[in-house]
N, C-alpha and C positions, 0 to 999 in steps of 0.2 A: 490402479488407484491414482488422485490425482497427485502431482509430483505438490501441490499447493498445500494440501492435508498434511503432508511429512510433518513433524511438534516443531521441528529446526526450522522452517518453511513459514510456519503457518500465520507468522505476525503478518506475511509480505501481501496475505493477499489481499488486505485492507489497505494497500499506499496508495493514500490520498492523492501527493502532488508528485507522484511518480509509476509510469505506465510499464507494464512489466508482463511478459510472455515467456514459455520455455517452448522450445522447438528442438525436436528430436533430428536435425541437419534437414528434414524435408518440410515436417509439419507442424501446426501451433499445437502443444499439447495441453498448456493451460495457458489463463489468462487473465489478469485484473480486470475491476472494473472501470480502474481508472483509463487501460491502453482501450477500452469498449469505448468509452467517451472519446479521446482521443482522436480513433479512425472513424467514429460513427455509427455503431452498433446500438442496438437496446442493451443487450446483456453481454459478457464476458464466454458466456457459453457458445452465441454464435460464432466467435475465431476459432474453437478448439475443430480439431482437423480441416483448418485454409492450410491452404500452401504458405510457408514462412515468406515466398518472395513475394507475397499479395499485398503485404505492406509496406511495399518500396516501390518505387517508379522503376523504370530500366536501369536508367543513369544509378540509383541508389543500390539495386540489387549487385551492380558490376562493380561498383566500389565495394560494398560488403565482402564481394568474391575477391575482390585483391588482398583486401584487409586479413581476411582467413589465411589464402594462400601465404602472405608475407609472414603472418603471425604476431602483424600490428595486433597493439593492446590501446585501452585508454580509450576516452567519452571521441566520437567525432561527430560531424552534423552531416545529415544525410537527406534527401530528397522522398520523403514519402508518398506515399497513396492513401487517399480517405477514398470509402466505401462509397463516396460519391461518384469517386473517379480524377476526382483534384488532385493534385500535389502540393506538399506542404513540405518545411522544412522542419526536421527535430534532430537532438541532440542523439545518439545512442551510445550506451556502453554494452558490451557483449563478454559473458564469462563463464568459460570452459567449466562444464562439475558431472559428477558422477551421479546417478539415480540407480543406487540397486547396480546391473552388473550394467544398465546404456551408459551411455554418453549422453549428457544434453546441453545443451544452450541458454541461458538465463540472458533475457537482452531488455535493458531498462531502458525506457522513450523519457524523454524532459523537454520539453520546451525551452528554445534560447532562451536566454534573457533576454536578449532584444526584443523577441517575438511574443512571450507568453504573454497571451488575452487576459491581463488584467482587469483591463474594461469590460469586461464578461461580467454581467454582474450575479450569475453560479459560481461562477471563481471567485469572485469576490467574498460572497458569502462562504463560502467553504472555507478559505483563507484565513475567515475573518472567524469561524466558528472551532477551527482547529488550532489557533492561536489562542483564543477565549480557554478552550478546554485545556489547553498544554497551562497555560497561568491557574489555571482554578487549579487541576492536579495538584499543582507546583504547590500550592498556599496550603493546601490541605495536609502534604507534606511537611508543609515546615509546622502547623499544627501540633500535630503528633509524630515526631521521630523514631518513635517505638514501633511505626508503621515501615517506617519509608521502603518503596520499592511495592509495596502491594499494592497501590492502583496498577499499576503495569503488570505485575500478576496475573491480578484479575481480570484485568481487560485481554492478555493472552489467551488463558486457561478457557474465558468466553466467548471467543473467537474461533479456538478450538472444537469446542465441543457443536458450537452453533452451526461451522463447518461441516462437520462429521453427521450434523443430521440434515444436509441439503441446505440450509438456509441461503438466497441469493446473497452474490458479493455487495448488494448495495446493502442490504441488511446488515450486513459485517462489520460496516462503513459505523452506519449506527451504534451497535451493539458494541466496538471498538471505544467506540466516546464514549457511552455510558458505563463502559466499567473505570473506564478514568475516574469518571465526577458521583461512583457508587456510594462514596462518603463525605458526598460534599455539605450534610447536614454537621461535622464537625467544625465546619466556618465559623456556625453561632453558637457553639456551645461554650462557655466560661474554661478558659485555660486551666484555672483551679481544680473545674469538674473530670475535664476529659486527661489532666495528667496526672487525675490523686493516684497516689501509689496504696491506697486501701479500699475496703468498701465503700458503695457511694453511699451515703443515709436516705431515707425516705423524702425528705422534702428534693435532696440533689436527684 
């Protein structure tokens, strides 16, 4: 089973503007679709069984290797490999957890700051469309209080299940946003209507 499917697991495999693999010390065993963009992939499923060192250069794979050996922790920048064959620079954090009775690897890719392709105008738009939706949430929130916390619920729970029946990660992506903004028809409903504390009448 994918370590990605786990319910504790399962928000992660929709992170937008963070790339993220689990590697059992040899091989990729899952994979976002964000770290798929990232190195150059179509899909998230093409890295599941690379060699974990496929996306590093030499020089990035040897530092990795010291970093383990030492038992360094904490984000550091490291020299990659895109599917092209290029090297790039990104950010990683790497952290030790258990899956069932293995051991695995949880290792998040980020772009510097210096470096992230803002002029990308996909990142832009993504950026700009996951910013939109986190504000719309937000309003619909402060709407109705008797809610709060269920866009994220629901957008979880949707996530979940849309996983469990194969749905691709860029689908996820989707499905992730649309359970945020699933009540965004409460924007224009009269405060009076959507907070009476009784029946609504016929004309309400």
């Amino acid at each position: 089973m994918s370590m990605f499917s786990e319910p504790w697991l399962s928000v992660m495999v929709d992170v937008v503007f963070e790339g993220l693999i689990v590697h059992d010390g040899e091989r990729i065993t899952d994979a976002n679709a964000r770290v798929a963009r990232m190195f150059g992939f179509d899909d998230a499923a093409e890295m599941v069984g690379l060699p974990c060192r496929a996306l590093l250069s030499p020089e990035g794979f040897a530092e990795a290797e010291r970093r383990i050996a030492s038992g360094a922790d904490g984000r550091y920048r490291a020299l990659c490999r895109h599917r092209d064959g290029s090297d790039f620079t990104l950010d990683i954090q790497v952290k030790e957890t258990r899956y069932g009775e293995r051991r695995a690897r949880i290792v998040a890719f980020r772009y510097p700051d210096d470096e992230h392709p803002v002029d990308n105008p996909l990142v832009q738009r993504m950026m700009a469309l996951d910013n939109t939706v986190r504000a719309l949430a937000g309003t619909i929130e402060q709407r109705d209080s008797f809610t709060a916390g269920h866009h994220d619920r629901v957008s979880e729970i949707a996530v979940r299940i849309a996983d469990r029946m194969g749905v691709g990660a860029r689908s996820l992506a989707t499905i992730r946003l649309a359970g945020n903004v699933h009540d965004i028809g409460k924007v224009g409903v009269p405060a009076e209507i959507l907070m009476k504390p009784g029946p609504l009448t016929a004309d309400e």
